[in-house]
Residue, then its C-alpha position, 0 to 999 in steps of 0.5 A: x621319414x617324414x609324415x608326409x612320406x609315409x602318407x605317399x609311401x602307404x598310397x602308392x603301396x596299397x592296390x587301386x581298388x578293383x572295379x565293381x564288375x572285376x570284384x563280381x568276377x574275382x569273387x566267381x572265379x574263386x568260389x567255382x573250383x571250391x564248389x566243385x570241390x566241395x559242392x555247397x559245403x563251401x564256405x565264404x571264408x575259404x572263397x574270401x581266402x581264394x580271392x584274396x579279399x576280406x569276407x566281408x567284402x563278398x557280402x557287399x557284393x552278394x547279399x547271401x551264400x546262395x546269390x554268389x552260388x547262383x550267381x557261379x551257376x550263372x556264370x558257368x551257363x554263360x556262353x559268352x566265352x565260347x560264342x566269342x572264341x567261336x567268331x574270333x576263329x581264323x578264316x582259313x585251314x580245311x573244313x577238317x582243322x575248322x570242325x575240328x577247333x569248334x569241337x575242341x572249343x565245345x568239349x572244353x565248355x562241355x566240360x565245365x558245365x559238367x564238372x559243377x553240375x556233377x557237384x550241385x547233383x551231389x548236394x544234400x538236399x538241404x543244402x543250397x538250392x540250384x535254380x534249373x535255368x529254363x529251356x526256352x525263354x518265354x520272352x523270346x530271347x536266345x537260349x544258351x543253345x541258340x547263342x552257341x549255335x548261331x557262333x557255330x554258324x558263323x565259324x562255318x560260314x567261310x566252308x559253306x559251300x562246302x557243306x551238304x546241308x545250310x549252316x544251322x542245321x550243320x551247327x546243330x548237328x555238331x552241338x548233338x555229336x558234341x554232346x554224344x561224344x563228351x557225355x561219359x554216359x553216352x559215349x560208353x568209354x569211348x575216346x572221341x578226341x576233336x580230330x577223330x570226331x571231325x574226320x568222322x562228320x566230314x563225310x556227313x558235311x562235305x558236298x559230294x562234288x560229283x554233282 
């Protein structure tokens, strides 16, 4: 083979190096089920073995363990994804099917906000430091609770009519039941699939249409 073939054969070979943004995100998503394993006593080698990157290569993205550890936690408080999911539902189906999906969507974002705080609450108190997000932004911008409330009321918006109370109080209500019937120290073992816990608010929601 000639040099010049070798040159073009290794160019073609070697992967296009990812986008700056999809490295940050590659190196989160792998770091997160680590630190749900192994709370802080995760370290940058077993990241870097997750994302198939060199170790190095985290450091030119995170300066330190505790900015791709806050960075995790940052990522899992993110509503984006569920917001999104919630908008992007289709307009059809019973005001049951519609409760039912923001629900199940909910329980699923529930449930990875748990799975790693349960792991930061279980960190020794020497090991890296979790910054408590704020519960109101002295800003002025949307909490994580304002976005997911405002994508649950656009979700709901096509049964309005349907609804005994507006929209954001509806939404509100639905984050509350989420959150009572997913928490395992609220909801005493008992089992509150989406379906069942939507046929239960239905009579809560639906307009008494013999007025």
């Amino acid at each position: 083979m000639s040099e010049h073939s070798l040159i073009l054969s290794l160019s073609v070979s070697r992967a296009a190096p990812m986008p700056p943004e999809e490295r940050r995100r590659a190196i989160i998503a792998a770091a997160r089920p680590l630190l749900v394993a192994n709370g802080g006593g995760f370290t940058t080698k077993q990241v870097a073995e997750a994302a198939g990157i060199a170790e190095g290569t985290i450091f030119r993205v995170f300066p330190t363990k505790q900015a791709l550890f806050d960075a995790v936690i940052a990522d899992v408080l993110d509503p984006t994804r569920t917001t999104r999911a919630l908008r992007a539902l289709p307009e059809h189906g019973s005001l049951v099917e519609r409760i039912t999906a923001i629900l199940a969507l909910l329980y699923s974002d529930m449930d990875t906000v748990e799975e790693v705080f349960m792991a930061v609450h279980a960190m020794p108190s020497d090991d890296l430091t979790p910054h408590k997000p704020p519960m109101k932004n002295c800003d002025g911008r949307p909490t994580r609770s304002d976005d997911l409330r405002a994508a649950m009321a656009v979700a709901l918006a096509p049964w309005a009519d349907e609804l005994s109370v507006p929209l954001e109080q509806a939404a509100a209500w639905l984050r509350s039941v989420a959150m009572a019937t997913s928490h395992p120290f609220l909801k005493q073992g008992a089992d509150f699939p989406p379906e069942l816990a939507a046929r239960l608010l239905v009579h809560g929601l639906e307009r008494d249409h013999a007025c």
